[in-house]
RODO-2510 file (C-alpha; in nm, 4 decimals, decimal comma):
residues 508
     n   res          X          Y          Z
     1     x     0,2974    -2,8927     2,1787
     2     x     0,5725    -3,0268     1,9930
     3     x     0,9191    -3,0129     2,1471
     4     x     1,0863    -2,8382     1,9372
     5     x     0,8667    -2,5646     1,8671
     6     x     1,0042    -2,2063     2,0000
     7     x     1,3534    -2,3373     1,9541
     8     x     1,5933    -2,0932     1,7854
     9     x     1,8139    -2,2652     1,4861
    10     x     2,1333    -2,0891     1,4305
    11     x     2,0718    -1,8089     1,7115
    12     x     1,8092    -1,6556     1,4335
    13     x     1,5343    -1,9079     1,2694
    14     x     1,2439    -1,9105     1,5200
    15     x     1,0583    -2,2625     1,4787
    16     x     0,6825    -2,2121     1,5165
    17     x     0,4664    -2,4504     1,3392
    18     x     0,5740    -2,8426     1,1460
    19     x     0,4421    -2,8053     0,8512
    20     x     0,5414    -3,1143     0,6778
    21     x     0,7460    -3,4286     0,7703
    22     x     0,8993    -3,6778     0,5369
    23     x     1,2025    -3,8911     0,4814
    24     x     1,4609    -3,6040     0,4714
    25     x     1,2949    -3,4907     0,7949
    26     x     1,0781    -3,1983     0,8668
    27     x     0,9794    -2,8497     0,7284
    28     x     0,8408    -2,5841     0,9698
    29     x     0,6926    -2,2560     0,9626
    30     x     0,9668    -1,9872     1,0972
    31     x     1,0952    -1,6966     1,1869
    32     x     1,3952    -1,4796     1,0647
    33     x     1,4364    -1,2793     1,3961
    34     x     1,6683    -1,0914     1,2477
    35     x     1,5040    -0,9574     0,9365
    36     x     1,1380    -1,0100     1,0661
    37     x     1,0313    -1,2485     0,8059
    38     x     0,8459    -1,6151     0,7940
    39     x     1,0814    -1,8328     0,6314
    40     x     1,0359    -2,2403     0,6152
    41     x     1,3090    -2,4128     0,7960
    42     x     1,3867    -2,7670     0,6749
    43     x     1,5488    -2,9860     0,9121
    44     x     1,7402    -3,3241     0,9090
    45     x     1,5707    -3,5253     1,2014
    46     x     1,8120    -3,6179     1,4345
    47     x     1,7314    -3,9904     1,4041
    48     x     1,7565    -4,0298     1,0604
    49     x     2,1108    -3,8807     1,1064
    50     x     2,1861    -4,1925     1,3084
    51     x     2,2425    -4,5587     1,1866
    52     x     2,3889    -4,7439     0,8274
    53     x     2,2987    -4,4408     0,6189
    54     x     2,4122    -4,1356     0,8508
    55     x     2,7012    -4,0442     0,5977
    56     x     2,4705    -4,0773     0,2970
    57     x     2,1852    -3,9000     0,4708
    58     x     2,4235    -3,5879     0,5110
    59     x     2,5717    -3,6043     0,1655
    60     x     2,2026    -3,6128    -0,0015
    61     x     2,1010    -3,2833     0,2089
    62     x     2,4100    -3,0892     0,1815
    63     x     2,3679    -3,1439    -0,2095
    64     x     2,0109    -3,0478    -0,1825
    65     x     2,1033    -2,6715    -0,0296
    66     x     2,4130    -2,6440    -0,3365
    67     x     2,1483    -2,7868    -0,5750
    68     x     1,8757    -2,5951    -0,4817
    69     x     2,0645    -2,2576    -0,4503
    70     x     2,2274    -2,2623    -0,7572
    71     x     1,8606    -2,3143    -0,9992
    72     x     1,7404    -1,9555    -1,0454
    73     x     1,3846    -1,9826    -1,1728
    74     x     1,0526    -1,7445    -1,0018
    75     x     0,8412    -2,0785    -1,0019
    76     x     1,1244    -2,2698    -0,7312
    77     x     1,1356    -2,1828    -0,3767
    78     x     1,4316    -1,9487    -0,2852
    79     x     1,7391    -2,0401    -0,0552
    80     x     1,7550    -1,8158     0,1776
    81     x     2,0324    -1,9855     0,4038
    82     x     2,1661    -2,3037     0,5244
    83     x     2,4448    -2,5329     0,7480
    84     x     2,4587    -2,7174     1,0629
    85     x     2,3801    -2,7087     1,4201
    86     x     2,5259    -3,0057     1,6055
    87     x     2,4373    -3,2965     1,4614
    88     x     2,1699    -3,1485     1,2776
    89     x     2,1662    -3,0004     0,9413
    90     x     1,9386    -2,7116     0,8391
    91     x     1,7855    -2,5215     0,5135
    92     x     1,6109    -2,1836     0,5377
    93     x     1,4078    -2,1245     0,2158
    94     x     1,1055    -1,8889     0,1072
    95     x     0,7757    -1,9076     0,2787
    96     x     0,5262    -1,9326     0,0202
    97     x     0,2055    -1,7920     0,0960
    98     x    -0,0512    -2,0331    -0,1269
    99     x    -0,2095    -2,3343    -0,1247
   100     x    -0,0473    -2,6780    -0,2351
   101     x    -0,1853    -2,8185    -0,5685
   102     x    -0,3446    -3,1339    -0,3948
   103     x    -0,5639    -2,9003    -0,1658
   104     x    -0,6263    -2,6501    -0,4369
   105     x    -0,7428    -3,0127    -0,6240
   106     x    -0,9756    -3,1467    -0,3424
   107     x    -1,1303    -2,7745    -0,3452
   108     x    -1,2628    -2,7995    -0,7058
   109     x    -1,4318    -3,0579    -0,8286
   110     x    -1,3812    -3,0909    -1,0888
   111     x    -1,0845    -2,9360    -1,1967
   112     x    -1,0989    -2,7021    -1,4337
   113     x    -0,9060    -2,8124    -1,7424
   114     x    -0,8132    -2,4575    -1,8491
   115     x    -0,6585    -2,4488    -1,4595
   116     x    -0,4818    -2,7881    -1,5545
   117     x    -0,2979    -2,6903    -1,8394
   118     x    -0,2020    -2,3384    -1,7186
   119     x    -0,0605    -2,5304    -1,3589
   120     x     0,1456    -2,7746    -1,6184
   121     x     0,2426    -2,4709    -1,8623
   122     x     0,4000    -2,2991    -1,5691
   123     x     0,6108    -2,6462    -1,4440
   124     x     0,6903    -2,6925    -1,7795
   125     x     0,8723    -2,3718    -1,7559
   126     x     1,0391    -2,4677    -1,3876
   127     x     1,1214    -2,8085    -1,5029
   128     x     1,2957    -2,7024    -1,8563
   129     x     1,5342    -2,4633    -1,5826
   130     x     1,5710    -2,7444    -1,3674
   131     x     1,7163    -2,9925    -1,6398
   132     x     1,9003    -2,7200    -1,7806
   133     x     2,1452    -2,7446    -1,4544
   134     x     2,0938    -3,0368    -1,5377
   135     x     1,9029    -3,1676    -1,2354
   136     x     1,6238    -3,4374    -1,2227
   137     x     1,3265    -3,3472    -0,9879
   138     x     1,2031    -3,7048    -0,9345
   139     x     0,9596    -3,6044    -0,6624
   140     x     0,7463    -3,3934    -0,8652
   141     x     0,3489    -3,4278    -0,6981
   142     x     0,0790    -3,2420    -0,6166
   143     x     0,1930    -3,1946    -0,2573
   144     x     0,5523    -3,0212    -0,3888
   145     x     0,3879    -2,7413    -0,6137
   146     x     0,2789    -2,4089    -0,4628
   147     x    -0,0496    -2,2353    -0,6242
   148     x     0,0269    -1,9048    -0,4687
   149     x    -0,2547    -1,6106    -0,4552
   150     x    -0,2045    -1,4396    -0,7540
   151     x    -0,1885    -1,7964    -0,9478
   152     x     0,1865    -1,8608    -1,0347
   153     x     0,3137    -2,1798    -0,9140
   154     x     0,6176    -2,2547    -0,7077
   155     x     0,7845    -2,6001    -0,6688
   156     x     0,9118    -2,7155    -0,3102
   157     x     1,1332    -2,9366    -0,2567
   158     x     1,4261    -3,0414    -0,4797
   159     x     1,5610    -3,2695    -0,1412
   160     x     1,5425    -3,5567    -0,3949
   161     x     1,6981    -3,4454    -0,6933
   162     x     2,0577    -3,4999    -0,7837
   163     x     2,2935    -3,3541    -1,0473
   164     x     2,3133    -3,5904    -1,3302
   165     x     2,6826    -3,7059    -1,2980
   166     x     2,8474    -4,0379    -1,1548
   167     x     2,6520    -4,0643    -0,8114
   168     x     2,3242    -4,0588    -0,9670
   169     x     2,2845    -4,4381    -0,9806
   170     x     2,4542    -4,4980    -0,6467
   171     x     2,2461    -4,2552    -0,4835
   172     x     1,9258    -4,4276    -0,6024
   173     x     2,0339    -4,7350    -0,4661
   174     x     2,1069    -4,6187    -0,0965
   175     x     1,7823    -4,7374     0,0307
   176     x     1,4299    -4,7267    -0,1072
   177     x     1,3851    -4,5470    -0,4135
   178     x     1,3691    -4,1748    -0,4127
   179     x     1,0191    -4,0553    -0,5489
   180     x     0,6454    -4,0951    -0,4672
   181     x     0,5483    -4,4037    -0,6041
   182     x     0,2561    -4,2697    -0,7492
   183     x     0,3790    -4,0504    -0,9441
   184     x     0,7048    -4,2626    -1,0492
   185     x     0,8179    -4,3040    -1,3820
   186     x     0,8486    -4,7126    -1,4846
   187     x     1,2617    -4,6617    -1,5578
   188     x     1,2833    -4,4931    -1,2184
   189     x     1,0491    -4,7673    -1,0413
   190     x     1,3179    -5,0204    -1,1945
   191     x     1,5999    -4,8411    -1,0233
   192     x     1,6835    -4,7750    -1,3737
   193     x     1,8675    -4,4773    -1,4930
   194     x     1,6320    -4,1435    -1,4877
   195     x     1,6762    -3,8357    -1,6401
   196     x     1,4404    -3,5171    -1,7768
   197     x     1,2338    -3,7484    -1,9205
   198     x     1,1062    -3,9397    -1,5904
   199     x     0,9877    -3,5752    -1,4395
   200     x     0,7782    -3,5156    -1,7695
   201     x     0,6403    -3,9241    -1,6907
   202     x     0,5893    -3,7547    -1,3048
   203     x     0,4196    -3,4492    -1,4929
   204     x     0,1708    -3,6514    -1,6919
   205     x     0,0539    -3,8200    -1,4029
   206     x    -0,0089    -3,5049    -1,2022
   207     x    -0,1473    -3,3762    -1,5418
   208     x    -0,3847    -3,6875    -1,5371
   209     x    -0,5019    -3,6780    -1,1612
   210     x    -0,6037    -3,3075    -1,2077
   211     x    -0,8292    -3,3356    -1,5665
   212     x    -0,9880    -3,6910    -1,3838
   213     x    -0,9730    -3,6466    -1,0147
   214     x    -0,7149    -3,9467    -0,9753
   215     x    -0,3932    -4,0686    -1,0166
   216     x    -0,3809    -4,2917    -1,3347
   217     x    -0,2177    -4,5992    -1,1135
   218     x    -0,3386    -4,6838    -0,7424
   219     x    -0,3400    -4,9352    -0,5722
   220     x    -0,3303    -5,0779    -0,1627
   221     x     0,0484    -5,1739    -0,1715
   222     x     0,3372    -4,9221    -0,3083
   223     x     0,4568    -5,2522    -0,4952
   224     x     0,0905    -5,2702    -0,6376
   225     x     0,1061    -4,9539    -0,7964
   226     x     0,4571    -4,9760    -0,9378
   227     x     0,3600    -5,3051    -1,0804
   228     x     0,0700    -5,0949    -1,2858
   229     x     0,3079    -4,8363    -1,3872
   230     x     0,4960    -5,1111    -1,5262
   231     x     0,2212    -5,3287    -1,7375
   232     x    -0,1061    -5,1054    -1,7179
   233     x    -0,1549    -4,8486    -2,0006
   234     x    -0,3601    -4,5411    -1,8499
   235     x    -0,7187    -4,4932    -1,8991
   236     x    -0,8125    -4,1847    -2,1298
   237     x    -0,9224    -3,8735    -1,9479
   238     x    -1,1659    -3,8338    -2,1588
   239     x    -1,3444    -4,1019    -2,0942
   240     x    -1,4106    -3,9485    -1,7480
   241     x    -1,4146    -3,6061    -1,8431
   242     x    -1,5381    -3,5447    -2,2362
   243     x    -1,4995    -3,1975    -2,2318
   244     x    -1,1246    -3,2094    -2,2117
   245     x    -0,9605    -3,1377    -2,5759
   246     x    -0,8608    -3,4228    -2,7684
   247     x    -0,5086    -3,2792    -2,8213
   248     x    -0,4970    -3,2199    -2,4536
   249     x    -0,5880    -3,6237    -2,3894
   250     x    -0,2896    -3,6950    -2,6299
   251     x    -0,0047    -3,5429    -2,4270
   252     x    -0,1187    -3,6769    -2,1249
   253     x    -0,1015    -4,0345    -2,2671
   254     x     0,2244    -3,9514    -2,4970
   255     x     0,3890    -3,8295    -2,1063
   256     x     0,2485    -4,1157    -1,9690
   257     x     0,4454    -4,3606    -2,2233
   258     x     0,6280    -4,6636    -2,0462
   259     x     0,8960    -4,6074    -2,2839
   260     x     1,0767    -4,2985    -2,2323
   261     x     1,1326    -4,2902    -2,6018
   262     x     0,8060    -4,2314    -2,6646
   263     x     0,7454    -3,9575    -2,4082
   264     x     0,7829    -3,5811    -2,5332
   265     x     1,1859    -3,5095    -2,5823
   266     x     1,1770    -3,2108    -2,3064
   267     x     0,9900    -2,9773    -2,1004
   268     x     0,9815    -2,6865    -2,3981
   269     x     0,8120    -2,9119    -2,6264
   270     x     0,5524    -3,0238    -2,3774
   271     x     0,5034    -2,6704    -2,3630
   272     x     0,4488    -2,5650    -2,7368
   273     x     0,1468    -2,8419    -2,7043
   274     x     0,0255    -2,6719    -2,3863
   275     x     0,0717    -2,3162    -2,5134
   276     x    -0,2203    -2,4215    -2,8197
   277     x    -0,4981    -2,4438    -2,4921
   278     x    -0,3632    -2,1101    -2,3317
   279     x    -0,6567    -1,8848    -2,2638
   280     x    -0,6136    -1,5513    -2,4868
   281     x    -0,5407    -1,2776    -2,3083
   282     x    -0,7620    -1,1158    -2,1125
   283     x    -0,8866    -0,9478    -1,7826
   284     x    -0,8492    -1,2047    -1,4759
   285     x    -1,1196    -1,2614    -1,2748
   286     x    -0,9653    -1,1019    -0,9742
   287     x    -1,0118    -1,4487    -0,7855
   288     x    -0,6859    -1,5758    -0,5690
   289     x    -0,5289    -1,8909    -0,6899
   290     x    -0,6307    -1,8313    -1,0578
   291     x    -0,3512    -2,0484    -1,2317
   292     x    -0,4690    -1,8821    -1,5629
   293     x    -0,4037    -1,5358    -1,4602
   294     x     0,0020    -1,5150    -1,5048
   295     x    -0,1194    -1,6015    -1,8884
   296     x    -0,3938    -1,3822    -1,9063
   297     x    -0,2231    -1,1079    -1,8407
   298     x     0,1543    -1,1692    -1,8438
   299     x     0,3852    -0,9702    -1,5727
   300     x     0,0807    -0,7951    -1,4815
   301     x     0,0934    -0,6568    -1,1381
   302     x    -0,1432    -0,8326    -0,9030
   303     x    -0,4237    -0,7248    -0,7602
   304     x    -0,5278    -0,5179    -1,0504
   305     x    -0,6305    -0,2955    -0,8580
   306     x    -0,6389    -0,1847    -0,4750
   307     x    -0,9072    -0,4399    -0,2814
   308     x    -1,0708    -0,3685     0,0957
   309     x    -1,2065    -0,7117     0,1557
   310     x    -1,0594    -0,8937     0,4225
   311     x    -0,7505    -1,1311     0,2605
   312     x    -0,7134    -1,5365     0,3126
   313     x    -0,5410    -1,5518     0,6707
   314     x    -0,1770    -1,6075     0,6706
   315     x    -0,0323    -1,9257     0,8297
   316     x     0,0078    -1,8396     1,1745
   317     x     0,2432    -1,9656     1,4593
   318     x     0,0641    -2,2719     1,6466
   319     x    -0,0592    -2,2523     1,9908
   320     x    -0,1445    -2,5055     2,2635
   321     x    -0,4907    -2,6740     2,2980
   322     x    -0,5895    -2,4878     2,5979
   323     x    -0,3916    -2,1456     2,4777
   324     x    -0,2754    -1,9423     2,7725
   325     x    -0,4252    -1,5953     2,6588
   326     x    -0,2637    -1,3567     2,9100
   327     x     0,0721    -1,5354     2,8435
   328     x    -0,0036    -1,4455     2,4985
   329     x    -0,0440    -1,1371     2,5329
   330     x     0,2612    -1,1320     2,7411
   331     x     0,4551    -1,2898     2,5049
   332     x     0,3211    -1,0112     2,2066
   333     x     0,4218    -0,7669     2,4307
   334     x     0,7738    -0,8738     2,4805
   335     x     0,7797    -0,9685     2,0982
   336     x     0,6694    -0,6036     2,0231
   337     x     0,9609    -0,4535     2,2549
   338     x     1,1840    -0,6353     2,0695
   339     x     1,0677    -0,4908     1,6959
   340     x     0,9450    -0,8342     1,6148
   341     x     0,6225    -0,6905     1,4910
   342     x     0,5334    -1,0020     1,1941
   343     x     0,5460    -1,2553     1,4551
   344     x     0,3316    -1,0513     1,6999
   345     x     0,0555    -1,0298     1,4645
   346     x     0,0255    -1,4150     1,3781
   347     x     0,0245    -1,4517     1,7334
   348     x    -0,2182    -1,2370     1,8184
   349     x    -0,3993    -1,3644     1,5053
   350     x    -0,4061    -1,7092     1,6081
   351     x    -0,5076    -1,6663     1,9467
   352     x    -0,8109    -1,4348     1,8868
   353     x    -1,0610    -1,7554     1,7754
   354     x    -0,9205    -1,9618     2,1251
   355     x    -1,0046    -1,6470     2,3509
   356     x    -1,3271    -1,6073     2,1796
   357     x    -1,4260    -1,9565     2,2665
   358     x    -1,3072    -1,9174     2,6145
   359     x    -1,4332    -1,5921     2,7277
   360     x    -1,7260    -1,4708     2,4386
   361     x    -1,6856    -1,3238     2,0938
   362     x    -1,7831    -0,9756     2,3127
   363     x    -1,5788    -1,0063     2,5758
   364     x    -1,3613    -0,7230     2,7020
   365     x    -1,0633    -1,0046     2,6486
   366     x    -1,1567    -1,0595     2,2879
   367     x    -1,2012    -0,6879     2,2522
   368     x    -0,8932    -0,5849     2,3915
   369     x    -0,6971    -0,8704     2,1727
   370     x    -0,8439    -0,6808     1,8486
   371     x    -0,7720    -0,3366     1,9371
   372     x    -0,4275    -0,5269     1,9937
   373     x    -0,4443    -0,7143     1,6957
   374     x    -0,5556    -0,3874     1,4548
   375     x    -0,2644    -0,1722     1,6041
   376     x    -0,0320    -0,4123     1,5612
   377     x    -0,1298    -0,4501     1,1963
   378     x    -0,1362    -0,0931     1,1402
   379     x     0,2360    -0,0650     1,3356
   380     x     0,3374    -0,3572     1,0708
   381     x     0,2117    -0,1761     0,7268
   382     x    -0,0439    -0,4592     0,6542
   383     x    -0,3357    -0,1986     0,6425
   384     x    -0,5293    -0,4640     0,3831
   385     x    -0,6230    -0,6702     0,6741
   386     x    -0,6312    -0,3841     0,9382
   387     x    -0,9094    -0,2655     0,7830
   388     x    -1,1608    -0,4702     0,8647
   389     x    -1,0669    -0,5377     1,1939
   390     x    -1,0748    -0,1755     1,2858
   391     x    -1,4465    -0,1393     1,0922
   392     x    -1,6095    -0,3873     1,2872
   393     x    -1,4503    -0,2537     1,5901
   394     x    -1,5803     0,0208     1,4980
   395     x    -1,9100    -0,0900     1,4472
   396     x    -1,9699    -0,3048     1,7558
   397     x    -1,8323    -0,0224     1,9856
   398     x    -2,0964     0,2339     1,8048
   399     x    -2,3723    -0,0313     1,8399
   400     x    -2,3326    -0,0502     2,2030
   401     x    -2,2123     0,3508     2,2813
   402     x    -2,3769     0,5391     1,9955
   403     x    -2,2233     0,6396     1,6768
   404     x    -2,0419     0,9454     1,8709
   405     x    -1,8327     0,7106     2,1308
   406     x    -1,4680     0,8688     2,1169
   407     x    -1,3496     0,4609     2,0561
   408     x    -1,5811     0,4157     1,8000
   409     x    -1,4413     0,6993     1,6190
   410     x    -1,0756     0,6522     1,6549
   411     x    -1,1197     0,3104     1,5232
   412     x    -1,3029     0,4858     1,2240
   413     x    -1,0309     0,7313     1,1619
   414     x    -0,7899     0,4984     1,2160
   415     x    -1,0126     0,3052     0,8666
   416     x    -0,9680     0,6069     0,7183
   417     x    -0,5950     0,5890     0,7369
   418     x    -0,6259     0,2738     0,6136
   419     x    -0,7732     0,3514     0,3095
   420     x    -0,5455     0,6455     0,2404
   421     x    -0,2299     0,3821     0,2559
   422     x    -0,4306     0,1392     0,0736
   423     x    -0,4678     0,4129    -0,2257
   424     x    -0,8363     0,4881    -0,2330
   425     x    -0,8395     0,8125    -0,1759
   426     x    -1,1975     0,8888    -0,2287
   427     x    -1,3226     0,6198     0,0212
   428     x    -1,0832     0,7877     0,2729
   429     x    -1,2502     1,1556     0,1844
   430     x    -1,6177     1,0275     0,2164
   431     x    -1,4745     0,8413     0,5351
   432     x    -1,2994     1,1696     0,6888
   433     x    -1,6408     1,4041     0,5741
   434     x    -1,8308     1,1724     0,7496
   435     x    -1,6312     1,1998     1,0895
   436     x    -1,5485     1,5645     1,0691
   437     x    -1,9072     1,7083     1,2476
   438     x    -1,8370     1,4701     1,5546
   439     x    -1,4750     1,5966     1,5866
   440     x    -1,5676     1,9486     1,5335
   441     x    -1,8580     1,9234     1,8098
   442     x    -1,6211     1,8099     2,0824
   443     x    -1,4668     2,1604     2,0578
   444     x    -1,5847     2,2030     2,4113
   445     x    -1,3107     1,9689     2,5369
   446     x    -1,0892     2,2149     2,4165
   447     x    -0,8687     1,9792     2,1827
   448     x    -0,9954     2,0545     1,8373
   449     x    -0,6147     1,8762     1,7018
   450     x    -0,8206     1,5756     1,5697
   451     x    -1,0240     1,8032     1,3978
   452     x    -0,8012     2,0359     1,2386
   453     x    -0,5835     1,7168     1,1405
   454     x    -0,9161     1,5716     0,9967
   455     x    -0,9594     1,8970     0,8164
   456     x    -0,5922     1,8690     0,6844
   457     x    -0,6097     1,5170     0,5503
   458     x    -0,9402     1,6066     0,3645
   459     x    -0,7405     1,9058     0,2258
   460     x    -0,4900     1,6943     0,1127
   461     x    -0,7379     1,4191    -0,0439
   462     x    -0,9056     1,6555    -0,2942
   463     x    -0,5619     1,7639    -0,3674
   464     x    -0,5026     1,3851    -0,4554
   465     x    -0,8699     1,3842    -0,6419
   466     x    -0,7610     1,6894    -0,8323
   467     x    -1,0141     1,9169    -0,6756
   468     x    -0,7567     2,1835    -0,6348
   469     x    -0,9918     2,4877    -0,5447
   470     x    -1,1772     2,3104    -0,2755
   471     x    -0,8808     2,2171    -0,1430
   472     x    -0,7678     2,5384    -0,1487
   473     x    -1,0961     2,6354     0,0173
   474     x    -1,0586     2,3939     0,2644
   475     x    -0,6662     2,4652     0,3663
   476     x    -0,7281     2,8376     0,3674
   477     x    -1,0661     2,8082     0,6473
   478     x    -0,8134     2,5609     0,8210
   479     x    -0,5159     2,8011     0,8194
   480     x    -0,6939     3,0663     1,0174
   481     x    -0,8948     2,8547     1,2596
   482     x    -0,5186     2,7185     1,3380
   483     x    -0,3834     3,0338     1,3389
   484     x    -0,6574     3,1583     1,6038
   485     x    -0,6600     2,8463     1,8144
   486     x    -0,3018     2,7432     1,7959
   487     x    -0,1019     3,0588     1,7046
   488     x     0,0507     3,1426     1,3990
   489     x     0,3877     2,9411     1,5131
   490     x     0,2170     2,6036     1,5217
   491     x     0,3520     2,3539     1,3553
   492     x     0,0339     2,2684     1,1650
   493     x     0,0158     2,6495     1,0200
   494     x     0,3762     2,6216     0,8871
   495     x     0,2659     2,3118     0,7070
   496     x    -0,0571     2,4764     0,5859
   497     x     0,1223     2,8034     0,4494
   498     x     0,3741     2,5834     0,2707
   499     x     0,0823     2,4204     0,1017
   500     x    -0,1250     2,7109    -0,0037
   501     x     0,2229     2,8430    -0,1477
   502     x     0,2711     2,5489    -0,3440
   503     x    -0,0995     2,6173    -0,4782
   504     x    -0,0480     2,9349    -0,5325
   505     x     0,2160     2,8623    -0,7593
   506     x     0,0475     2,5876    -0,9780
   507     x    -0,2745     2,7433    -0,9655
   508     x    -0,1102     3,0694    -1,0893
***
């Protein structure tokens, strides 16, 4: 386990899992104890605060949290909070829940080009805000831009740029240059001075490595490839990949020019050329991590409609090797007195593959964990990925005690509740219908509550559906039964009356 994991920055920011590392230091996975939120925490490693460049170290990530803070664009990670601890120096921004560009890359092969020029569309928009400041990215790689779920892109990490004033040459100078080398622009290779035009350089590279699978320049040594940046002129895309557009080819190589002349003259015009190979709008596929989707159907709320299937797990907080699972469940416990209900659930959700390895997928362990795991969901609002954890619970417990186990249906209603939250009202009426005869058999116990509340929510569902005289139907049986069992006091037979009255009216 990493030492610093578990420690709390700034009596608040909840270090769970290092996400990234780099020459600024390193980014980790979070939490905001106080407002029960992941956040990513970037940190200045305490040994690159030490030595020749301490004082230049410090001045380059306090101007990253100003810089960063003051750009307000949806595709760039928010700034949530930042300062010092000791000799440390800290910066709380956004978690982004997505997939970086280089994995959603390596994931399709090949890259759609359609994909490529929506992802560039998109930065175009992010960088033209950016140089508006005016601020030069000059990181800008696959690695530092977000595909999130429903297909807009964020940028991370704006550590290396620096307002365009009288430092900007000094700063480059203070080591090694700033910038992947990759990805970096001949002037700013040179040490020369950079400006807009060396992101859009940075921009037709990434452009490049997504329609042909590569960067335009590698090579074994960092020198190597800055050497071909310098001399080499790219190879055509689509000479690799013929389907691209021809139009499409020539802004890749006019971005890629040596001479930053000869490059477009800024982000907006980069993307009236893109803007030509939109798609037309349309209706999404519905897939996550559709970069043509915030085009397709602009400001469009996302999903376009309610979805059951289980979602793409959220990051969750690391655990050791050999994870202690009753200390887990310890430590969910004590997280759960303490209201921290998000951090609970990754827990929980990151232990449950370890325990099933250690003790069976069917073990009463495992089980217990996802009855956990389900409530805990439920407790937090996150009834999307509830649901299926409480149907196969469901399932397995009716497979092994018959479909009229008590368990089996209390995880089903609990499904049911699901799908009422979730908006899908019918599912939840077929669900309820369906469990209904095995509550109203158990009468014999003498607790027919889960019944008559069963009765009530279906009541209530066909009033949603607009089937207003079976659910008057419905209410009016339930009323009396209440009335008879319960009294006409009860709670439950105020509600009803109110109802019916209500009914009465509109119907009327």
């Amino acid at each position: 386990m990493t030492v610093a994991q578990g420690r709390v920055v700034a009596a608040r920011y909840e270090l769970s899992t290092l996400i990234g590392q780099g020459g600024m230091g390193q980014v980790w996975t979070a939490y905001d104890q106080r407002l029960d939120r992941r956040v990513a925490v970037k940190l200045l490693r305490p040994d690159k605060v030490a030595g020749q460049e301490a004082d230049e170290l410090r001045r380059r990530f306090v101007r990253e949290c100003r810089v960063t803070a003051q750009v307000d664009h949806p595709g760039l990670v928010t700034v949530h909070d930042a300062g010092s601890e000791g000799e440390e120096l800290f910066l709380v921004m956004q978690y982004v829940d997505g997939a970086d560009l280089s994995d959603h890359l390596a994931e399709h092969d090949p890259y759609p080009w359609q994909w490529a020029v929506a992802v560039a569309a998109q930065l175009c928009a992010v960088l033209s805000a950016v140089h508006a400041v005016p601020i030069v990215h000059r990181d800008l790689k696959p690695r530092n831009v977000m595909v999130k779920q429903d297909g807009t892109v964020t940028v991370l990490d704006l550590g290396v740029a620096s307002v365009m004033d009288t430092d900007t040459t000094r700063l480059t100078h203070t080591g090694s240059p700033i910038g992947s080398p990759a990805y970096m622009a001949p002037e700013q290779a040179m040490g020369g001075a950079v400006g807009p035009y060396t992101d859009l350089y940075a921009l037709g590279v990434l452009l490049h490595e997504l329609l042909s699978g590569d960067v335009p320049f590698a090579g074994s040594t960092a020198l190597g490839v800055l050497h071909r940046h310098l001399y080499e002129p790219p190879l055509p895309v689509r000479r690799i990949r013929p389907e691209v557009p021809e139009s499409l080819e020539a802004l890749v190589l006019r971005l890629l020019a040596k001479d930053p002349q000869h490059r477009p003259a800024s982000a907006q015009e980069v993307y009236e050329h893109l803007a030509l190979l939109l798609p037309a709008r349309g209706t999404p596929s519905g897939a996550p991590l559709d970069p043509t989707r915030p085009f397709l159907r602009p400001h469009a709320p996302w999903p376009d409609r309610a979805r059951t299937p289980a979602p793409r797990p959220a990051p969750v907080a690391a655990v050791p090797d050999q994870p202690d699972v009753a200390a887990a469940v310890d430590e969910v416990k004590r997280l759960l007195g303490e209201g921290r209900i998000t951090q609970a659930v990754d827990i929980l959700g990151a232990i449950l593959p370890a325990a099933a390895e250690q003790h069976g997928e069917h073990s009463p362990v495992v089980r217990t964990l996802r009855k956990q795991y389900a409530a805990t969901l439920m407790d937090d609002g996150q009834y999307r990925r509830a649901l299926p954890e409480l149907r196969r619970l469901a399932d397995e417990r009716a497979t092994e005690a018959g479909p009229a186990d008590p368990q089996s249906l209390r995880f089903r209603h609990d499904a049911a509740q699901c799908l009422e939250q979730l908006g899908e009202p019918a599912a939840a009426l077929a669900e309820y219908r369906a469990l209904l005869p095995y509550y109203e058999n158990q009468y014999v116990s003498g607790d027919p509550a889960l019944a008559h509340d069963v009765r009530r929510r279906i009541g209530h569902l066909l009033l949603a559906l607009g089937d207003r005289p079976a659910a008057h139907d419905t209410l009016v049986r339930l009323l009396h039964d209440v009335e008879r069992v319960q009294g006409p006091a009860h709670p439950l037979a105020t509600e009803i009356r109110r109802t019916l009255q209500w009914l009465g009216q509109v119907r009327g």
